[in-house]
Structures are given as C-alpha cells and as structure tokens.
N, C-alpha and C positions, 0 to 999 in steps of 0.2 A: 504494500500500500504506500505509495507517494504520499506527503506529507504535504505537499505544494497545489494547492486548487488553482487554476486557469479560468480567471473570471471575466465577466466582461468588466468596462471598465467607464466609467462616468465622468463627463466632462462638466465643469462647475458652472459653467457659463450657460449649460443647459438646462429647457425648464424639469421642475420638478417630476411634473406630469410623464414628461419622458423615463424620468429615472424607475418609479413608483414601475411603469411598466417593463423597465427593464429586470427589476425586482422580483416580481412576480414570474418573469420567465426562468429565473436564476434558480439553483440549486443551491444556496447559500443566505443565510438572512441579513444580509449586509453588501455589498459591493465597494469597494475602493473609487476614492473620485479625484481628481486629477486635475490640474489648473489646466490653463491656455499654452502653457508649454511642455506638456505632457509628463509634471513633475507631481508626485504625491500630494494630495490638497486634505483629505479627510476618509469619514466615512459615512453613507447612509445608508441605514438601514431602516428594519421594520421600526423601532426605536425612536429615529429620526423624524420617522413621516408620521408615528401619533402626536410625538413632540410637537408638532408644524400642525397638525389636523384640529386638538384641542387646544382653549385657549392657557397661556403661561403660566397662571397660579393653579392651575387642575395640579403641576408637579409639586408644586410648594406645599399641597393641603393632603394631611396625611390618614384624612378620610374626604372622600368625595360624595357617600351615600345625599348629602341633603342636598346638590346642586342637581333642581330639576331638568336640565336641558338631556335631549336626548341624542344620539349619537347622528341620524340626519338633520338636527338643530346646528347640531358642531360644523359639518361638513359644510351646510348651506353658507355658513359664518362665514367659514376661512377655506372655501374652496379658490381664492382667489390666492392662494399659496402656490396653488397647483402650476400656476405660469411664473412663478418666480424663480429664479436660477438655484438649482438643487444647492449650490454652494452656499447659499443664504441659510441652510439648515443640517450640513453637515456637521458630524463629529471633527472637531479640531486638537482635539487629544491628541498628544505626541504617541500615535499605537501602532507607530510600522516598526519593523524591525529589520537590519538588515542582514543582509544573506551572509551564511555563516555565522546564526546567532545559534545561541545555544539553551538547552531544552528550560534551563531555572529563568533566562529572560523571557522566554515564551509566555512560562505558568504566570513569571511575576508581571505580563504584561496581559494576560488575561483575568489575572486574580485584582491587581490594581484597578485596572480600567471598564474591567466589568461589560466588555465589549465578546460579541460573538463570532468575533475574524480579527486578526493581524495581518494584515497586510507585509510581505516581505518586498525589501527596496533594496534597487542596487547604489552605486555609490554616485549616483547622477540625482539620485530618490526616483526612479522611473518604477513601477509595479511590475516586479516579477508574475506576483500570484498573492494570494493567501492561504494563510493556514488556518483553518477553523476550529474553534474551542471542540466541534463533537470532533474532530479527527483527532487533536493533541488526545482529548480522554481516550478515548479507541487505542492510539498507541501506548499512553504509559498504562492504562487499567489492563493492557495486554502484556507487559511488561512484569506484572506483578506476580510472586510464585504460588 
C-alpha cells in the first residue's frame, strides 16, 4: 500500500462552487489548494465548506440546540459563498509536510492540526500528493504485534 494519495488539486482563485464539486468526486475528504503559481496555498475540505455554509458564531457556541434556523435557512443565507474564491475559506494551517518527513511528524501533524490529509510538498512547496489520516492509521495499526 503506497502511503502517497494523487489528488486533484484546487486553485485559490477558483470559485468555491467548483471546489465543493471537485470534493465530492474525490476519494478523500479534503483536497490540497494551490495559489496562482502553483505553490501550496491551504486546504479545503468537508470542514471548510460547513465553516463557509453556517454563519461564524455556530463555531464559537458550544451548544447550538436553541438556534432555530434550519439547515436550507443557512444555505439560502450564504449561498453567495459559493462564487467566492475557494481560497477565501481554506485551511491556512502550516499542515504540508515535506517529502522525506518522517512517521512522528506525520502523527504530530495530524494529532496537532486535527486535519484529515497532509498534504506532502517538494522543496518548491508544489503538491506531490497526500497522505490521509485513515491510511497513516491502516499502516501503523498494521504495524502493531
């Protein structure tokens, strides 16, 4: 099992709307996104696009049961997200690593960051690929005697 996923990859300047559908073709729940010079910019994922879909204090409140709006209420709000450049809502977390990292930066860059891909970069920051939190478990729980 290769450890390196081959994603597509997201340009920042694009809208959202494109990404969300690149997303959903993806076998990964994240994608890597990329400035105008084809240099590591972020990441979005499913994560990203609720962050974008609900409004900003939903994250802040740490029960949500008493606010009546319902989930086509949200969308109808801030579907005008959906045309804004995916880069306006990506993960800007320092969460790439690059090639030739090693397996305790991986865990401490998935245990810190709390993200579901690391992206691996070469020394340009261009996206090799990713590595996904379920493949890192798969190999070291495979690993184990």
């Amino acid at each position: 099992m290769g450890i390196l996923s081959h994603v597509a990859l997201l340009r920042s300047d694009r809208p959202m709307r494109e990404a969300v559908e690149a997303l959903q073709q993806a076998e990964v729940p994240a994608l890597p996104v990329e400035d105008h010079d084809g240099h590591f910019f972020g990441i979005f994922g499913e994560r990203e696009f609720i962050e974008a879909i609900f409004p900003g204090y939903i994250k802040e409140l740490r029960y949500a049961g008493f606010v009546p709006h319902s989930l086509d209420a949200a969308i109808a709000r801030r579907s005008g997200c959906l045309d804004q450049p995916v880069g306006n809502f990506a993960n800007r977390e320092p969460i790439a690593v690059r090639e030739g990292f090693s397996d305790a930066e991986l865990a401490e860059t998935f245990l810190h960051h709390r993200v579901l891909i690391v992206p691996v970069v070469d020394a340009e920051r261009r996206v090799m690929g990713v590595v996904t939190r379920r493949t890192f478990f798969d190999i070291v729980s495979g690993r184990m005697p």
